[in-house]
N, C-alpha and C positions, 0 to 999 in steps of 0.2 A: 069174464071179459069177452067181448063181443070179436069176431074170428077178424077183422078188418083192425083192429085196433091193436090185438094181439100179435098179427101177422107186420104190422107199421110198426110194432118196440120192438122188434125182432130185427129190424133197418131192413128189410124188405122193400122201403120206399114211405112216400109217404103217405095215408090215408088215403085220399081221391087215387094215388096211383095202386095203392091195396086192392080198392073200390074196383076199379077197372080188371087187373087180372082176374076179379071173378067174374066179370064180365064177357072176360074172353073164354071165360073157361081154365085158365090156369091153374087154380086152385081145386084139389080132384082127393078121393079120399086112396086106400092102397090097391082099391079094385078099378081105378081109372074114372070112376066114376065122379061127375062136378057136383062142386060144397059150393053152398049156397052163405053169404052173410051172415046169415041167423042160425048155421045148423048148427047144432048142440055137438060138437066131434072131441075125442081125446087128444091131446096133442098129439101123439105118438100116432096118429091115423090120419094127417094131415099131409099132403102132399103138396109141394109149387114146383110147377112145371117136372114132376115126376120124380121131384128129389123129397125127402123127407125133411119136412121143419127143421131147422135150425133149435139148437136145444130151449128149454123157458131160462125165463129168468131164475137168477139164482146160480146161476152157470159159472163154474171155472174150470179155469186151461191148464193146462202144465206147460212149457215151451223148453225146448233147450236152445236158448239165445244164442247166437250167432257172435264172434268177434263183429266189430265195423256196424251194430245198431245199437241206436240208442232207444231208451223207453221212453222218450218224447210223443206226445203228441204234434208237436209242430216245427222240429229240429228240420233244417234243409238237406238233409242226409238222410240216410238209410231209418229207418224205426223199425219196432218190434211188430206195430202193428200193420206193419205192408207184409209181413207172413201171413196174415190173419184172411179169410173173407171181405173183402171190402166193405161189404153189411156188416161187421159187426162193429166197426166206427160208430155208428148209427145206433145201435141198440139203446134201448130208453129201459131202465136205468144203464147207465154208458157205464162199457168192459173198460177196468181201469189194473195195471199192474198192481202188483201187492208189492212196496216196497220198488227199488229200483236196482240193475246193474248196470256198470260204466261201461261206452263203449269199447273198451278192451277188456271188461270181464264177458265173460261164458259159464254157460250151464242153465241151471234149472232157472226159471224163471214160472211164477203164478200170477193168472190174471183171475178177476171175478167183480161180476157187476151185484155181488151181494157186500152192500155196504158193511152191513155188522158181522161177516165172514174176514174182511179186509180189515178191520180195525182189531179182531179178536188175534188176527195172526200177529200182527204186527205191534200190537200192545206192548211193552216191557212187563207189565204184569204176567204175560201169557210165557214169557222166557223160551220163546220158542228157538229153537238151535238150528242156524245156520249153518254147515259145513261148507268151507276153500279148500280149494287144492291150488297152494302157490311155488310155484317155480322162481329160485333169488338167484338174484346177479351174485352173490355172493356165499359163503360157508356157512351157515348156522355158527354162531360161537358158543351153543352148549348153554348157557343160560336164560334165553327166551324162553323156555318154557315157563321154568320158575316165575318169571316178572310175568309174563302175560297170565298166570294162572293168581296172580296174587292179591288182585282186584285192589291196588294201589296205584296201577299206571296209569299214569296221564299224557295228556296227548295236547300238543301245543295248541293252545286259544279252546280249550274245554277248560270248565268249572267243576266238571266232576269227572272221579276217577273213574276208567274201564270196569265192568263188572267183571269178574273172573273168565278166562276165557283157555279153551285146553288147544294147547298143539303135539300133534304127532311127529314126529321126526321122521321122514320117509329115506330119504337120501340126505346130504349135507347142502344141498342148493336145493330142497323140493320139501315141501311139509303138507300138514292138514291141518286147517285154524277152524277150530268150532265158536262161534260167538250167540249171545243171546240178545246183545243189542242189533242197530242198526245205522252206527253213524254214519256222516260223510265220509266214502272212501276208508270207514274204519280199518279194512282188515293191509289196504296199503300204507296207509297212514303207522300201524300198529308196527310194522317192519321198518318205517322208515326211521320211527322213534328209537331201531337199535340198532341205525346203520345201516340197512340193508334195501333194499330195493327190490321189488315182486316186476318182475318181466313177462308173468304169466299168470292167468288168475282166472280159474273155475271153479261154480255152487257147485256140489254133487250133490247135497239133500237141504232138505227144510222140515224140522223136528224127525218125523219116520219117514219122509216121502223122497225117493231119490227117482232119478230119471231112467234107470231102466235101458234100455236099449235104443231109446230114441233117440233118432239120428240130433245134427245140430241144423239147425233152423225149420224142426220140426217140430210140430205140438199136437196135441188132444187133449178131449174132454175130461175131465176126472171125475169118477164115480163118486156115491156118498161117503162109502168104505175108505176111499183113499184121502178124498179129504180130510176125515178122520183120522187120517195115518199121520197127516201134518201137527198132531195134536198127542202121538203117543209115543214121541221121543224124550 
């Protein structure tokens, strides 16, 4: 792929405005020296304005969502991706969440503009396991485990039953819900079906991948290793 075209799907701008920065000289390899349109360079040796490329496609994030944003693209409030680069709006193929959280959930959240990364994860086939950590208005009454593990509960205006899903019991108002689906509001929904109501609600993983130390409205790039981590729970 030609460095003007590469550097325009990366949302750098568009084309002619690609065109121009090497015009001006903007575009320089990691010894300052200016890249020409046509120069053969490795991504990783490309410079804009003295910063290093923006990663290729194929790219995913890891984020730890924020309460008060939503994973809209066009919500009049807050979104996921005003953390992001402004360019990476722009990116062709366009960074898209993997699955979504509601504005009052938090944690982990995955972005990637590789389509069949996004469809693998989220698959039902792939049963890939979500971890909540919910804090309830109310006690535990000791039987939700049993019903949510039993892959017969139903959930009002569904046609089919929850797949089996494990909860930990941390404290009497605080638990950990593992799920492998991904419904509406499932893991709220799943508490209210026994009474109880989630006043707080954070991902800590997705299959092996958990967030680590990263602050909340923070994110980075994930290596191939750990994409793979999302794969080996």
């Amino acid at each position: 792929m030609k460095l003007v075209k590469l550097i325009a799907n990366l949302g750098y701008g568009s084309r002619k405005d690609v065109a121009l920065m090497f015009r001006e000289g903007r575009i320089t390899d990691p010894d300052g020296e200016v890249l020409y349109a046509d120069d053969k360079v490795p991504h990783e040796h490309i410079r804009v304005d003295d910063e290093p490329l923006d990663p290729p496609m194929g790219l995913a994030l890891i984020m730890n969502k924020p309460l008060g944003a939503t994973c809209s693209r066009k919500d009049p409030g807050r979104v996921v991706y005003d953390l992001l680069p402004p360019r990476y709006r722009m990116r062709d193929p366009a960074l898209s969440t993997v699955g979504r959280l509601d504005r009052d959930t938090s944690g982990l959240l995955l972005f990637t503009d590789d389509g069949a990364l996004l469809h693998r994860i989220i698959s039902p086939r792939a049963q890939v396991t979500k971890v909540y950590e919910a804090v309830l208005a109310q006690d535990l009454r000791g039987d939700e485990a049993a019903l949510f593990a039993s892959g017969s509960m139903m959930l009002e205006a569904e046609k089919e039953p929850l797949a089996p899903a494990q909860l930990e019991v941390i404290e009497p108002r605080r638990a950990r819900l593992a799920i492998t689906e991904g419904r509406y509001h499932q893991v709220r929904r799943m508490f209210a079906a026994v009474g109880n109501h989630v006043e707080a609600l954070h991902r800590v993983s997705v299959g092996g991948l958990t967030l680590g130390d990263l602050p909340a409205g923070q994110w980075r790039a994930l290596s191939a290793d750990e994409v793979a981590q999302i794969f080996s729970a």
